[in-house]
Each structure stands twice: as structure tokens, then as C-alpha cells.
Phi, psi and omega in degrees: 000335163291013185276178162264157186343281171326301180276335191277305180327288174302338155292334177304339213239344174272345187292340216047008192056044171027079171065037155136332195020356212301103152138103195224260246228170164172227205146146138217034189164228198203041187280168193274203188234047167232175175260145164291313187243045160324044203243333143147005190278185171305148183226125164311100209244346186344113183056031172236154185237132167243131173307109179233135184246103186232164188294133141316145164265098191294329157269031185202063174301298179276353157294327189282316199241030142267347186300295172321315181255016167273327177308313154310342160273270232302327180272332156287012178275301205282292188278320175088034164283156159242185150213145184253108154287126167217155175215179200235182207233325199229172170280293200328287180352282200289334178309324194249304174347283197300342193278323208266353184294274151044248170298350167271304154096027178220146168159230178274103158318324146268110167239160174245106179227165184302131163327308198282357156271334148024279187299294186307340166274327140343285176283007151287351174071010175255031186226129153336111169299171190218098169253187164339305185295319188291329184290306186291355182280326170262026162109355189091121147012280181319346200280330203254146185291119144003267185313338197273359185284325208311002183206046185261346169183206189278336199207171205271317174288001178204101175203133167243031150301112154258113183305131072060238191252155127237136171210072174297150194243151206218170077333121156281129175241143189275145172268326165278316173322278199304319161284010165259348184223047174030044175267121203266000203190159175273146146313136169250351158227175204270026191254313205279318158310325183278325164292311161313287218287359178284316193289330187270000173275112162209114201122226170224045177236137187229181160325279187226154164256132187231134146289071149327303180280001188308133201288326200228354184266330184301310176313342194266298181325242177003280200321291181293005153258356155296314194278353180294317172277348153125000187256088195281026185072307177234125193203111205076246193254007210211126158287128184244072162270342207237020160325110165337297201274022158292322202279307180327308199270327123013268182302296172311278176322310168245067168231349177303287180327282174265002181229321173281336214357088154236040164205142183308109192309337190286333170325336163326305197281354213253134179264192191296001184259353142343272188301315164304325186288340161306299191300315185318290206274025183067008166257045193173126196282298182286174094224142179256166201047073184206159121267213217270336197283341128345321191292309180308355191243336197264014184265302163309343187248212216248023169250003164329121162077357124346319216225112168252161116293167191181150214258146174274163184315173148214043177239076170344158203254151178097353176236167180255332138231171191298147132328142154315287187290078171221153191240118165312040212299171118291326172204161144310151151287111197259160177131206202221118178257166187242134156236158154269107183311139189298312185267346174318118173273007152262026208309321185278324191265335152319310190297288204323320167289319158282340166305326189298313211250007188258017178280160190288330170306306208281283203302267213280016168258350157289326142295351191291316195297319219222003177056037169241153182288129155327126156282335164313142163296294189305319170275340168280329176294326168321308177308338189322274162342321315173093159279345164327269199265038180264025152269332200270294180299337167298294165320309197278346170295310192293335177333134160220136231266104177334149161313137138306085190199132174312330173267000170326299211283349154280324168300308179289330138318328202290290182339280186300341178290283199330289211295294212297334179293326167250345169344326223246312173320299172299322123357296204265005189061041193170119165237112188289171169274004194273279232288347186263352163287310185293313166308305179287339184281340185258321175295311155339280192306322177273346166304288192322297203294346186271332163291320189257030169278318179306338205257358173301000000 
């Protein structure tokens, strides 16, 4: 953060922008990092248009650009502003979306990145800080449920994330399945998930649908049995990927596949609209890694009234409880934050668009559309109540937060290469132990050098 400008880019930018910043930086100009007219009043957009970069939502295309385009009338009523939507599908996408706003110092004024990067758009230093002015422009701090501020930056005093969103993660269980295979409960570790999904695999019916190939759900599997078992990945000054229990965890995933076969061999091939869609047609007793954003499609299909949530383990495989140093995570802490490009000269119509879509009416008809949780305070308290999802809220209480660290994001590349690295292994049924040691020995070397590139 002491570099000059000029020099922090360019490092950001030989950098790959450490993953991902992704979801970062963007821009139309060269204003300092306060808002002017910060004041919460009307802001005048009359013949400006602001540049917005937000993630698809893939399983819902055409609800996300009627949503778009209803926000854009909402936002030409309020301001006399437009907007241009643009989005990205995968982190790579967005990873050269961020180099090039980056060095070019044109691009989206606003983006929507994933929580756990967060920290890497953080050390880049090109995102609007959130001081007094910025806040009270969205209405006060308070306006947003607590737990969802925990990764908008390093400390209360720095911080440029705004929530979003929350999408704490949870497993959906078919209810008739599990009581036809006299199971009486979801599993509470991943030995006891695996044995339940071995009794529900029969046929061309199998135990869980899992997305292999998914751009963003594998890595959260690893993480989180790593950090269950006492291995938080990074930890201090030391990269932990090539971890026992790291290898463990590994091994445990793609033993679903090749050893257990309790998931479906095409699952290999399949990202998450896949997998839902298995379960969604009753062929699959779990799926894990999923939240609320799920209810709209399994509400439509033939597991309708079917389906409870229920918390993913949290006992790492091979234990019956956590190790002391092991953390109960239940999820990451997940969702979706907003930043404001640093250079953007469009700072006021910014904060003003996100002020528009974090209100509690605008928050609870966006769960209503796409099932992700609210950040508002006021539309979430509404949610309480909600037995659907008040396993999704128990999680996200249980939740625990990836590093804060400029290198997160590479790392959680490093996380996702292994898996993307053995597909063609898993395809063949066997990821031997040789080619899955050489792999984490080769991620390994490069998470490290990006922490300690993060720590110059």
C-alpha cells in the first residue's frame, strides 16, 4: 500500500492481479477515493450513463436481465442515469476484465465480486475506501446485517466492500430418498455423508451430485475440510496447500468419484446447474455446496416439497470431532460485495446505485427471484422466520471467513487448479497419488511466492 501508483499497478498487473482481484477495479476517470456528494441526497445523472460489471447468475439468465432491466428503469426514475451491464462467467473472465481496467484506468465503475476476494482488491489499493461520507450515502453501516461487514475489509476502519448479498452454503437432501434408506438425519461428518450417500447410490440413482468442473464450488470442498481438521491453508507467513490434511481432503473428494462411486461419472464434466439439475429430477439423495439460491429452481421441479436444507458436515473425514486446532466451519463466509472503482468520475451515481438495490423492498424481491439472502438488516429480519431457510441462516452464523490476504486469491487458484488438473484422471476413474502429490507441490510453490509477494 506505500507503493506509488504507477508501481503498485504494475505490480498488480504482472501479478495477475492475484487472481482475481477478482472482482475489482474499474473505472471512468481519475477522481480521488471520496464521494462529493456524499450526503444521501438526490443525485443528478441526467445524460450519464454508469458502467456496471456484476458475476452471472447461471442458473437463472433470464430472471438476472429482467432484473437488470428493471433496475435500470429504477435507476433512470431516481437519478435520470442509465446503465450498461456487463458480466463475467468465470475468474479467469474477470481476472483479464481487472488487468486491464487496471492499467488502462477505464472500465466499470462499479463491480460485484465474490466476498472471498475481496481481500485481493483490497491490496490493490483501486477501490473507494468507506469512510463516514460513503456510508451515510448508503443509508448508515447499520442498515446492513453485521456478520455480512466481516470481509468487506481488514478492520472496521478500512474497509471497501459492501454488502450485497449473503450466501451462506448449506446441502439440500431429498427427504423421500433418505427415508427409503432408513436414514433419519443428514449427516454431521464427511465419513457419515459418505457412508449415507454409499446406501443411496442404487441404479441410476447415486448418493450426491457434485460439480466437478464447476469455475468456483471445488475449492470451498478442500477449504473446508482443511480448515475442520486444523489446517487454515495460510497460515502466518507459510503457504499450508500440500498439507496432509489438505492431501486428505483431496482424496476424500475425488474418492466420491473413483472409490466410493457414489456420484454420477458424468459429474466429472458438470458445472452447478448440472448438479442441481440431477438432484432437482430426484436422482441424487445430497447436494452439497448449495444455498437459497437453489429454492427457485427445486420449488419448479418434481423434488418440490421434497427437499429440506440441512448444514454441511463439519467434522473433517477421518474424525468423529473437530481436532483442537479445527474450526466447526459450516461454509465460507459467502456472498456478494460491492466496490467503487477508485478512478471512477462517477462516484455519486455509484454509492447512489448501490444504495438503490441494498434497500429492503429491492433485497427481498431479489431473494424472492434468485434465493440469495439478504444484506439488508430489515429484509433479513423479515427472513427469520423462513423454515426453509433457516438452515442457510444457521450457516452463515456458523460460517467462517477465508484470509485476509492479498494473496487469497491465488491461492484459491492454486485450490481450484488441482481439481481442474486432475479431471482428465478422474474421467479415467484414478487420481493416483503420485500425479496428486506433484500437483499440490507445484500449487504449493506458487501460492507461496504470491504470499510472499503479498507481504513485500
Amino acid at each position: 500500500m506505500g507503493m506509488s501508483k504507477p508501481r503498485r499497478l504494475g505490480a498488480v498487473a504482472a501479478a495477475a492481479i492475484s487472481v482475481l482481484m477478482l472482482a475489482a477495479c474499474g473505472g471512468s476517470g481519475d477522481t480521488g477515493g471520496t464521494t462529493s456528494g456524499a450526503t444521501g441526497g438526490k443525485v443528478d445523472g441526467a445524460g450519464k450513463t454508469l458502467n456496471v460489471l456484476m458475476n452471472v447468475t447461471a442458473q437463472y439468465p433470464q430472471e438476472q436481465q429482467a432484473w437488470f432491466k428493471e433496475m435500470s428503469t429504477k435507476f433512470k426514475a431516481e437519478t435520470g442515469a442509465d446503465i450498461q451491464w456487463e458480466t463475467f462467467a468465470t475468474a479467469n473472465d474477470e481476472m483479464t476484465r481487472i488487468q486491464t481496467s487496471v492499467v488502462s484506468g477505464q472500465g466499470p465503475d462499479v463491480y460485484g465480486l465474490g466476498t472471498t476476494f475481496t481481500p485481493t482488491a483490497y491490496s490493490t489499493g483501486a477501490f473507494v475506501k468507506l469512510g463516514d461520507n460513503e456510508w451515510n450515502a448508503l443509508g448508515g453501516k447499520d442498515k446492513f446485517v453485521p456478520a455480512a461487514l466481516g470481509i468487506s475489509g481488514p478492520d472496521d476502519g478500512n474497509q471497501i466492500g459492501i454488502p450485497f448479498v449473503s450466501r451462506p452454503f448449506v446441502m439440500a437432501y431429498n427427504t423421500e430418498l433418505l427415508a427409503a434408506a432408513g436414514i433419519e438425519k443428514p449427516a454431521t461428518t464427511w465419513d457419515e455423508f459418505t457412508e449415507h450417500a454409499k446406501k443411496l447410490t442404487t441404479g441410476d440413482q447415486y448418493g450426491v451430485a457434485v460439480a466437478y468442473k464447476d469455475n468456483f464450488d471445488p475449492w470451498k470442498y478442500i477449504w473446508g475440510m482443511s480448515i475442520q481438521a486444523g489446517n487454515p491453508i495460510i497460515d502466518g507467513d507459510k503457504v499450508r496447500l500440500d498439507d496432509p490434511i489438505t492431501k486428505k481432503a483431496y482424496e476424500t473428494y475425488f474418492g466420491w468419484v473413483t472409490k466410493d462411486k457414489v456420484v454420477d461419472p458424468a459429474s466429472v464434466g458438470w458445472a452447478n446447474p448440472q448438479a442441481l439439475a440431477a438432484f432437482a429430477a430426484g436422482k441424487a439423495g445430497y447436494f452439497p455446496m448449495t444455498s437459497p439460491l437453489s429454492i427457485p429452481a427445486l420449488d419448479a421441479s418434481a423434488v418440490k416439497g421434497k427437499y429440506k436444507y440441512a448444514l454441511m458436515p463439519t467434522v473433517p473425514p477421518g474424525e468423529t470431532a473437530n481436532p483442537s486446532d479445527g474450526k466447526p466451519a459450516s461454509s465460507i463466509l459467502s456472498g456478494d460485495n460491492l466496490v467503487v472503482a477508485d478512478y471512477s468520475k462517477q462516484k455519486d451515481l455509484a454509492f447512489a446505485f448501490i444504495k438503490m438495490i441494498t434497500e429492503k423492498d429491492v433485497q427481498l424481491n431479489y431473494f424472492k427471484v434468485f434465493g440469495q439472502l439478504p444484506a439488508n438488516q430489515e429484509a433479513a429480519n423479515e427472513l427469520a422466520s423462513n423454515e426453509v431457510i433457516a438452515p442457510a441462516l444457521e450457516s452463515g452464523a456458523k460460517s467462517v471467513a477465508t484470509p485476509f490476504s492479498g494473496a487469497w486469491g491465488d491461492v484459491q487458484l492454486s485450490l481450484t487448479n488441482v481439481v481442474v488438473q486432475s479431471i482428465p484422471d478422474l474421467s479415467s476413474g484414478e487420481v493416483s497419488e503420485s500425479n496428486l502429490t506433484q500437483r499440490l507441490k507445484d500449487e504449493q510453490a506458487k501460492s507461496q511466492t504470491a504470499l510472499d509477494r503479498a507481504k513485500k
